[in-house]
N, C-alpha and C positions, 0 to 999 in steps of 0.2 A: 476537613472539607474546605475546596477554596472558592469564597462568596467574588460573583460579579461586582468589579468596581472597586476591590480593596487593593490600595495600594500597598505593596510591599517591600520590604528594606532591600529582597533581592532586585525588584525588578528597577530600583534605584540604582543599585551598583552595576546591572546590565548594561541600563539607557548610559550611564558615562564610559562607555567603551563606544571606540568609535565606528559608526556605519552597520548600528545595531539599533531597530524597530522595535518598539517595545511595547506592548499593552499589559497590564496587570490584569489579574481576573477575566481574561477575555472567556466567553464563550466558546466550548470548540461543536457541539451538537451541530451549529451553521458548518462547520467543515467535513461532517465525518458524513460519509452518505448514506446512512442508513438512522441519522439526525439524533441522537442521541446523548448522553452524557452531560456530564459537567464543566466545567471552566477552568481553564489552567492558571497554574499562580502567575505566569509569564510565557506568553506567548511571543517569541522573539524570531524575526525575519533578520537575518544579516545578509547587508546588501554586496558582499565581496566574501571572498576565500577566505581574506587576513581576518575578516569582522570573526567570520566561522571559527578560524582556530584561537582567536581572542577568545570567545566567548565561551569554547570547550576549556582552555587552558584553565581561566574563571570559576569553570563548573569544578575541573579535577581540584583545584587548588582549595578551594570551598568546602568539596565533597557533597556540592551541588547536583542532586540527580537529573540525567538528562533525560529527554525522548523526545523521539524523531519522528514529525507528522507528514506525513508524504500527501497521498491526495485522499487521504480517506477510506480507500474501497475496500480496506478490511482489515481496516479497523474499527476497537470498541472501548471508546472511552468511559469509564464507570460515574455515575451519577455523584460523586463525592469530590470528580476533578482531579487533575494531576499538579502534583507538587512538584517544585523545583525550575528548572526551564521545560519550554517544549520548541525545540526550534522547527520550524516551518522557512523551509526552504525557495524563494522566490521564485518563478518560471522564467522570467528574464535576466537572470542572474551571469547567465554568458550567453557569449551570442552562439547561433547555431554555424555548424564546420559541415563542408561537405566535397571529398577528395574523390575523387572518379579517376579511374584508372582504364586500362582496355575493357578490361572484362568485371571490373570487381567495384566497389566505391565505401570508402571509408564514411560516415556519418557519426558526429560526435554532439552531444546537445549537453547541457545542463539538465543533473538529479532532479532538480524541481519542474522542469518540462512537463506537458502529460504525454501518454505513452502514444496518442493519439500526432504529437508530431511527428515524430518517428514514422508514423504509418505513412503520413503524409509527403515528407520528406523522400524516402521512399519510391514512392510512387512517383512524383516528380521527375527523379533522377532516374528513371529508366531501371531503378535497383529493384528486387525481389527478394520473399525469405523469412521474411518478419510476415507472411499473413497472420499464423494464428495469433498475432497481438492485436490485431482490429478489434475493434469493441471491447476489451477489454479496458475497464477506467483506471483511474490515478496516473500515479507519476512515475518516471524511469528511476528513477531512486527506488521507491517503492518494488517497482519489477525488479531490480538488482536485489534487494533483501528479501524477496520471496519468492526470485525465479521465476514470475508470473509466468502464466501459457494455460493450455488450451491440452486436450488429449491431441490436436498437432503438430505439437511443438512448445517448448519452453524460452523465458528469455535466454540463457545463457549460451543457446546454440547460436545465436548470430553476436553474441557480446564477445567484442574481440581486447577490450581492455575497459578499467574502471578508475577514476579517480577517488581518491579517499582522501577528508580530512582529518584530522588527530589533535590534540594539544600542543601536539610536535611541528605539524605544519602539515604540508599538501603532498599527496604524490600519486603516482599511477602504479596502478597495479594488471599484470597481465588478467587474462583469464585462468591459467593454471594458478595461478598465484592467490585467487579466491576460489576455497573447498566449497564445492555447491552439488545438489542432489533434488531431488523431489520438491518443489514448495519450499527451497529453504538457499540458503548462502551462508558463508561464515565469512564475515565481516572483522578487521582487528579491533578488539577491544574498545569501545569509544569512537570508532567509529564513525564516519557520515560519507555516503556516497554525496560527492560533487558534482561528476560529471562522468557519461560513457559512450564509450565509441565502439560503435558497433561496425563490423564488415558483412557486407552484402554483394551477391555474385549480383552481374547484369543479365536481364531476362527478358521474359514476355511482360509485358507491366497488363494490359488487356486480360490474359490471362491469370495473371493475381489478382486485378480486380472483381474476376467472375470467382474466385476462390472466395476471396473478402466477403461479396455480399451474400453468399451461399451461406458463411460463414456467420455473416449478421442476422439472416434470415432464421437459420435455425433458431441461433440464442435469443431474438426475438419473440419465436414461437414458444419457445421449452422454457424462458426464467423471466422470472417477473419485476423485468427493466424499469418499470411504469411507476415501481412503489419503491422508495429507498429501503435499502439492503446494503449487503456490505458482502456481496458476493457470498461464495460458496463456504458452509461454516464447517465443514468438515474436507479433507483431503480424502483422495479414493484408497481404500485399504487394498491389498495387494488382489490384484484378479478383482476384483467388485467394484461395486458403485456405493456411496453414500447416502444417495438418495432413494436407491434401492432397496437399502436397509431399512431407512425410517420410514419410508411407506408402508413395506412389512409388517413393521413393530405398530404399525395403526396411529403413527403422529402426524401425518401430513395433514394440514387444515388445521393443525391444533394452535387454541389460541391460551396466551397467556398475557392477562393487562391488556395492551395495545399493542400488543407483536404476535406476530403469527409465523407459523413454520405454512410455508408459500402450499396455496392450493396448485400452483405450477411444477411445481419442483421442490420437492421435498428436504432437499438438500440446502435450501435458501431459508433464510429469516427477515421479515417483512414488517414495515413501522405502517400500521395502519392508522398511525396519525395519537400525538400525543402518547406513547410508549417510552417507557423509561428503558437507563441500563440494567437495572435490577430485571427487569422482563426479559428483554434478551437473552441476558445469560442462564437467566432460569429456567430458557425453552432449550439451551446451549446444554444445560446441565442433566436434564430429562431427554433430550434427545440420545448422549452419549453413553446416561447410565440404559434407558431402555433399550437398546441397542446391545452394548454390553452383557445386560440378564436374559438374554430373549436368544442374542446367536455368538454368543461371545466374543463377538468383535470387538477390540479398542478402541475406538476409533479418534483420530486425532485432531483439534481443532487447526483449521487454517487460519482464521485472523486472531490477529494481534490483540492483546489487550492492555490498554495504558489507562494507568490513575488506579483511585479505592472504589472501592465497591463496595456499598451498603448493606448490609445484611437484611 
């Protein structure tokens, strides 16, 4: 388990690489938004590319475990804290690129961005395409390793190439070139999305923007934005809904500790203030097995889970 405030032999050998931020023991429950968990043994922001592939090289060479903390929205850090590094990727880390062409416009941001410039950017530039990413939270990195999207679209339809770092060093990579599908990406081994450039046709921008807020407005009405969560905890099983399911199975409202499976949407899990990760996943674990024994669906968790978990 790794205690707030304990300085560590790794997070020593971290902090002397250069253009590498460093806290030991920090807290991540303040980053994960559904406010949970325990404290990483090092939490490290590398202010440059080179800090990044330093710092991976460090990890392989050690056999230093990594994990990649994007913006939080779905992920679930376990109350025991993750060992080894956890790098957190800056949002000003590169500066924002934006190529316009007659008809089309290239936009490129840095992985630690949230997805929310993009949207912005966007719209600025006269560009459309990317609605169904409005509202939706975290970072472009994050939307890169889990294809974020919406039943309108996912990110990888407007991602037109992706940067990756490695141990090795930096590069780009097309979009064919990352195998992606439902809620998922395959990433090279180790891993870290850097930065992506997305292409976008030119349009009506007026008329995205009345998509957008239609688009906010519903998810507004239907999940419950209000209370940290970590998005949707299941993916939709083929033909069906998620939330569909557990409503049926009679667990919507249902509380465990201080978390709740959403009176909104069933498909959501909710910190009603002071909830551990132990609870969480305990509503995570009963939501899938009753599901499971009731209509024998599988059903497969969407967010992440990084660190130990307490029995």
């Amino acid at each position: 388990m790794v205690e707030v405030g304990v300085t560590t032999a790794l997070a020593r050998r971290v902090a002397q690489l250069a253009g590498c931020e460093v806290k030991p023991g920090a807290p991540l429950a303040p980053l994960i938004s559904v406010r949970v968990g325990g404290a990483a043994e090092a939490l490290v922001r590398p202010r440059s590319p080179d800090a990044l592939v330093a710092l991976l090289k460090l990890a392989r060479d050690e056999g230093v475990p990594v994990a990649i903390l994007g913006g939080g929205a779905n992920t679930l850090v376990g109350d025991g804290g993750v060992a080894g590094v956890t790098v957190k990727l800056p949002g000003d880390m590169f500066a924002e690129q934006v190529e316009l062409g007659a008809d089309e416009g290239r936009v490129t941001l840095g992985a630690g961005a949230a997805i929310v410039k993009l949207v912005n950017l966007m719209r600025g530039n006269g560009l459309v395409g990317a609605e169904f990413l409005a509202g939706i939270p975290g970072t472009l990195g994050g939307a890169v390793a889990m294809n974020a999207g919406t039943k309108n679209g996912e990110a990888f339809r407007v991602i037109e190439a992706v940067e990756v770092a490695t141990a090795d060093g930096v590069g780009w990579l097309t979009k064919a070139q990352v195998p992606h599908a439902y809620r998922h990406s395959e990433l090279p081994a180790g891993g870290v999305v850097t930065r992506v450039r997305f292409l976008l046709p030119k349009g009506d921008v007026a008329a995205s923007k009345v998509v957008m807020d239609a688009d906010l407005g519903y998810r507004k009405r239907t999940q419950p934005l209000s209370q940290p969560n970590f998005g949707s905890v299941f993916t939709n099983p083929p033909g069906d809904h998620a939330g569909r399911l557990i409503e049926k199975v009679g667990l919507k409202g249902h509380t465990l500790g201080r978390a709740q499976i959403s009176t909104l949407h069933a498909n959501w899990i909710v910190n009603l203030g002071g909830a551990t990760a132990r609870d969480v996943l305990g509503l995570v674990t009963l939501m899938q097995t009753r599901v499971r024994e009731e209509t024998g669906v599988d059903m497969k968790p969407e967010v992440k889970r990084m660190g130990a978990f307490l029995p």
